[in-house]
C-alpha positions as CSV (number, residue, x, y, z in Angstrom):
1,X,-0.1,3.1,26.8
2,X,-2.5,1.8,23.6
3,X,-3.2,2.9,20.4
4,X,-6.1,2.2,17.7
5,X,-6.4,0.8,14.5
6,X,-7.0,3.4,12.1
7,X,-10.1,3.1,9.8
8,X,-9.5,1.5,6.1
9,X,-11.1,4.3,3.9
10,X,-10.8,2.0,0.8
11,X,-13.1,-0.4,2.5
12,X,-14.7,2.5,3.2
13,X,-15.7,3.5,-0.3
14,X,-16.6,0.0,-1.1
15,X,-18.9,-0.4,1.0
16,X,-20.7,2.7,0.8
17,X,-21.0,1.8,-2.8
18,X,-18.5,5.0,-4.2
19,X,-15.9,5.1,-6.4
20,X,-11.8,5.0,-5.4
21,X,-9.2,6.7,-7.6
22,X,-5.9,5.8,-7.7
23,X,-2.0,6.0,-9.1
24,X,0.2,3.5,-9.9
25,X,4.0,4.5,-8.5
26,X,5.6,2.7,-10.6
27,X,9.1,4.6,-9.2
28,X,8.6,3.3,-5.4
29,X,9.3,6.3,-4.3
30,X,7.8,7.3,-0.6
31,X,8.6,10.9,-1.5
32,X,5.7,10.6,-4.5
33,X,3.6,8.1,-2.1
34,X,3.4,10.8,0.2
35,X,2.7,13.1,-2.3
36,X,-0.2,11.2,-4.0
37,X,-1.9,11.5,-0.6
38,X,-1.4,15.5,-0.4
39,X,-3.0,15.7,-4.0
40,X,-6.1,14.0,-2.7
41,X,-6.0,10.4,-4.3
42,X,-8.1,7.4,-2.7
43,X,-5.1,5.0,-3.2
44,X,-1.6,5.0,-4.5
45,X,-1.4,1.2,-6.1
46,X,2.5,-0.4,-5.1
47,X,2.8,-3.2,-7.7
48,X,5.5,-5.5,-6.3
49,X,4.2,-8.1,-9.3
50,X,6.2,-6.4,-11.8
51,X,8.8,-4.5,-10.3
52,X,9.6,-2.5,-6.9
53,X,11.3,-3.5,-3.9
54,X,11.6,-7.5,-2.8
55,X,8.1,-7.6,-0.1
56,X,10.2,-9.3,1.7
57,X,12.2,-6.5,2.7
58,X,10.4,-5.4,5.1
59,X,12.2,-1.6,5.8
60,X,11.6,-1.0,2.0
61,X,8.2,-1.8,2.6
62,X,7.8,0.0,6.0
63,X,8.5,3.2,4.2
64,X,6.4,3.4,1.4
65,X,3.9,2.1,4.1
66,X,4.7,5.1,6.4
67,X,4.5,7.9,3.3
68,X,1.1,6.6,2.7
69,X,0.2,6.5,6.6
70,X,1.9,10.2,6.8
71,X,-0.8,11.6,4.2
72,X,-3.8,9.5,4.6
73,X,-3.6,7.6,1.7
74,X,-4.6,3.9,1.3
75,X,-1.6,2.0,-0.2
76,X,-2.8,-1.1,-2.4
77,X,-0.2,-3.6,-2.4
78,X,-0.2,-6.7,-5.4
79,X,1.7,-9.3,-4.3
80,X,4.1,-11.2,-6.4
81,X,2.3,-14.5,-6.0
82,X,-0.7,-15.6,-3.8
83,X,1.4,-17.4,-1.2
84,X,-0.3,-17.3,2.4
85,X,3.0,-16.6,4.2
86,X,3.6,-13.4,1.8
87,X,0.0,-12.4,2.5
88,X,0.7,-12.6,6.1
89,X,4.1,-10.8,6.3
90,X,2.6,-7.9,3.9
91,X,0.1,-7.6,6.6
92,X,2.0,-7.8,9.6
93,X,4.2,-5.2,8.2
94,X,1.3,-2.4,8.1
95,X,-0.3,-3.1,4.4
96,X,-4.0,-3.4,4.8
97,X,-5.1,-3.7,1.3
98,X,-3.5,-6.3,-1.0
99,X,-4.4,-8.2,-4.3
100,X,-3.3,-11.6,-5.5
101,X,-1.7,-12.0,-9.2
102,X,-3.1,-15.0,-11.6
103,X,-5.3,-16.5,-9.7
104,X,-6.8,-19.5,-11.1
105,X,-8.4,-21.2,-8.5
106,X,-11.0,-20.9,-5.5
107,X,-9.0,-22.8,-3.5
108,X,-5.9,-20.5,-3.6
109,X,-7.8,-17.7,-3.1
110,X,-9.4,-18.9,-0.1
111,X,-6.3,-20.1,1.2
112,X,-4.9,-16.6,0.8
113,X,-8.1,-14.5,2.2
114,X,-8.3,-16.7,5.4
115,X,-4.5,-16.4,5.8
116,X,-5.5,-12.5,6.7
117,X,-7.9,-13.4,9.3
118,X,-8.1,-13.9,12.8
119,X,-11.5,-15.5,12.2
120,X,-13.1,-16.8,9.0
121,X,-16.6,-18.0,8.6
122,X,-17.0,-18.9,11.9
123,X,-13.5,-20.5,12.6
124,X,-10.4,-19.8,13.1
125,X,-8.6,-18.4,10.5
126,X,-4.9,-18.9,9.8
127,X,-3.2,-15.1,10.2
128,X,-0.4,-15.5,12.6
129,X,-0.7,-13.6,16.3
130,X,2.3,-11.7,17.3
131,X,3.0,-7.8,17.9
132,X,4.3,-6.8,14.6
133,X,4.2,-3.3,13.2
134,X,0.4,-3.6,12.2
135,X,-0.2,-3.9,15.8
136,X,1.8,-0.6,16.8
137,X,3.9,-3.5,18.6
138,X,1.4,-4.4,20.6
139,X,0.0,-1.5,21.9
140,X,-2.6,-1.7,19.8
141,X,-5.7,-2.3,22.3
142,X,-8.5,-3.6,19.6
143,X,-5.6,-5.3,17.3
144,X,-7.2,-8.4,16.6
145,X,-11.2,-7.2,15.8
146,X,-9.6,-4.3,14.0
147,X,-7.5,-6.0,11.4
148,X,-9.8,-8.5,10.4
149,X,-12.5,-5.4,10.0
150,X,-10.4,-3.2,8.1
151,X,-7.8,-5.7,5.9
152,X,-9.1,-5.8,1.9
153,X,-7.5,-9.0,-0.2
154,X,-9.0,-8.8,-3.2
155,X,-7.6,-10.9,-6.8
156,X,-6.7,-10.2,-10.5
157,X,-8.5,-12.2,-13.1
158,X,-6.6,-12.2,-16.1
159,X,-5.8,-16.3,-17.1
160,X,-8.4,-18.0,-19.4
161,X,-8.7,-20.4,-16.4
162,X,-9.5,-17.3,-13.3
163,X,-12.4,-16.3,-15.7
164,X,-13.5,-20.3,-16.5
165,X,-13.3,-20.9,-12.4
166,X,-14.6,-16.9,-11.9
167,X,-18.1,-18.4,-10.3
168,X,-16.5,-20.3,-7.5
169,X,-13.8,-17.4,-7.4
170,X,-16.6,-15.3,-6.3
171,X,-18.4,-17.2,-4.1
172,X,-15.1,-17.2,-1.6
173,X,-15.8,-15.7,1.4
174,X,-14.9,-12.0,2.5
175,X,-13.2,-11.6,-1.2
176,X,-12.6,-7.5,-1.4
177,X,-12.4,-7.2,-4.7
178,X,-11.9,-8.6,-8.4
179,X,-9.1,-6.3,-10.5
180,X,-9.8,-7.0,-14.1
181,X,-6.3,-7.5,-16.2
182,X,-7.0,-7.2,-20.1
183,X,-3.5,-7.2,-20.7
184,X,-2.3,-10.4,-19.0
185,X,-5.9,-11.9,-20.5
186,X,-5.0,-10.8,-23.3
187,X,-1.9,-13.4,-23.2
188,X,-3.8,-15.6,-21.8
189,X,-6.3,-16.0,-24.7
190,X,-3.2,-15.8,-27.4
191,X,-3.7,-12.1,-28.2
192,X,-0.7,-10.4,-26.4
193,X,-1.3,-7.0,-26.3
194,X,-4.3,-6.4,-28.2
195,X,-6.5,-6.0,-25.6
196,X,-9.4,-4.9,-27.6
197,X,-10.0,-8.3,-29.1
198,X,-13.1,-9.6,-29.3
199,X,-12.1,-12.7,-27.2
200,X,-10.1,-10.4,-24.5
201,X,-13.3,-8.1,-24.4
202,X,-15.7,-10.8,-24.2
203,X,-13.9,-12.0,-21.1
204,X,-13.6,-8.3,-19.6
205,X,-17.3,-8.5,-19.7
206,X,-18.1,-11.2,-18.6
207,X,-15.6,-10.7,-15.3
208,X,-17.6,-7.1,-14.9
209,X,-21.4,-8.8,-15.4
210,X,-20.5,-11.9,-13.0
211,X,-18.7,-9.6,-10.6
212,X,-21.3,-7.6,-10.1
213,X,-23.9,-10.1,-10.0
214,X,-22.2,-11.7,-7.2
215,X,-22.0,-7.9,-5.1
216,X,-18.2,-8.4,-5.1
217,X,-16.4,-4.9,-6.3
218,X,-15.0,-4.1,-9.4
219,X,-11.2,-3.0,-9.8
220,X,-9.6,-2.1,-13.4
221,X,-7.8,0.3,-15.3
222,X,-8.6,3.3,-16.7
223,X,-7.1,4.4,-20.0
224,X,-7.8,8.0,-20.0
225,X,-10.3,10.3,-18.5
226,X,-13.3,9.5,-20.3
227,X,-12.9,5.1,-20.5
228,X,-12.4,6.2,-16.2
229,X,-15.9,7.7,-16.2
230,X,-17.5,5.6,-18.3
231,X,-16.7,2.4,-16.0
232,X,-17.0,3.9,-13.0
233,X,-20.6,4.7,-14.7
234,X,-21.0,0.7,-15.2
235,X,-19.8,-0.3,-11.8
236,X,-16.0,-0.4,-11.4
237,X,-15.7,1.0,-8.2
238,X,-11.9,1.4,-8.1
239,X,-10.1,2.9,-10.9
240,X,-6.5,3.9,-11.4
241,X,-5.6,6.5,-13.5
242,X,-2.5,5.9,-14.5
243,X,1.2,5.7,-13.1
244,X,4.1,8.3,-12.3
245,X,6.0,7.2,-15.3
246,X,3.0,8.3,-17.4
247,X,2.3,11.7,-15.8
248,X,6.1,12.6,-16.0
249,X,6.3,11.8,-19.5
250,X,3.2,13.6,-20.8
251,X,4.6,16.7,-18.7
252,X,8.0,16.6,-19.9
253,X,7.1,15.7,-23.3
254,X,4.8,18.8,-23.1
255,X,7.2,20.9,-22.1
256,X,9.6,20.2,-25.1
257,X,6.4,20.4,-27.7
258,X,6.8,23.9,-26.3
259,X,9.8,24.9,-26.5
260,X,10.8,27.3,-29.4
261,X,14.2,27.6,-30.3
262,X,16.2,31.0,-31.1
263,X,17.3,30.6,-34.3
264,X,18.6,34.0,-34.9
């Protein structure tokens, strides 16, 4: 008995030059992953950078990894830190899209895109052969041409040093993507928080204009509807919209503008 790899439909998008729309579940909840995917989202973003389950526990993983699977829905994972052996256990467990926090070098990031491969550039890469859950355990029959096809490792920018080393960032082979993060640059470049700064926007564009110049795809937030249309309008080609936490609080705050109390 064999099984196939499933198509990435994030890569999917990218390379067909569209535009993927996402959540953030901020409550790690595969109930809600699940849920994103019945709504009709192209992602549901699982930031294990800033909170969620330990990636190391791999049956927490597994079942945000299975919601996502159930529905259809890509599930892009940010690692904690940009450690080849994390990259390679996220993998193995069934993620197929992941992105690495505060990169500053082209070094690491290479490090970290060849630890998902079987191959790289012609050699061989550095991704660990065994019969995991990414390979169905191991009844998957095109396992090894399949994952390196259809795995996405893309990076943050958002240190003053990511966007000083962003032209030899780019220029790493088989990078997914580059996910711009004003906030954290906005740290970076001694403005925490105000991420309309001239100094923090000035980087933000010069990440988007040297991104796209080098054909690598463009990854950012969107804070509200129209800032979402007008990037994807000048080039990010993966948006999220904003996170459960959000939603639930403009809904239930809604709900209690509304209400009106019987006085009498």
């Amino acid at each position: 008995m064999t099984a196939s790899q499933p198509t990435n439909d994030l890569i999917a998008t990218l390379d067909a030059g569209d535009v993927a729309l996402g959540v953030l579940d901020n409550t790690y909840s595969p109930t809600l992953v699940e849920f994103y995917g019945e709504l009709g989202v192209d992602f549901v973003w699982l930031d294990f950078e800033h909170g969620g389950p330990d990636p190391w526990d791999g049956s927490r993983v597994e079942d945000l990894l299975r919601a996502g699977e159930r529905t259809d829905v890509e599930l892009l994972v940010r690692l904690p830190d940009t450690d080849p052996t994390l990259v390679r256990k996220a993998l193995d467990l069934g993620a197929r899209n992941v992105f690495l926090p505060r990169v500053e070098t082209a070094e690491e990031v290479r490090d970290a895109v060849r630890s998902a491969r079987f191959r790289y550039e012609g050699d061989p890469g550095d991704r660990g052969l065994a019969s995991p859950r990414a390979s169905r355990w191991g009844l998957s029959d095109d396992y090894i041409a399949a994952e390196d096809r259809e795995t996405l490792v893309g990076v943050t920018i958002e240190t003053e040093a990511s966007v000083e080393n962003l032209d030899e960032i780019l220029a790493v082979p088989e990078l997914g993507f580059v996910f711009i993060g004003p906030f954290d640059l906005s740290v970076s470049l001694g403005h925490p928080g105000e991420v309309d700064h001239p100094r923090v926007q000035e980087a933000v564009k010069t990440v988007r204009s040297k991104a796209a110049d080098a054909d690598v795809p463009i990854a950012g937030l969107g804070f509200g509807m129209d800032d979402v249309n007008e990037k994807a309008a000048n080039g990010y080609q993966m948006l999220n919209l904003g996170s459960t936490t959000a939603a639930l609080e403009g809904a239930v705050t809604d709900w209690l503008d509304a209400y009106e109390p019987n006085d009498t």
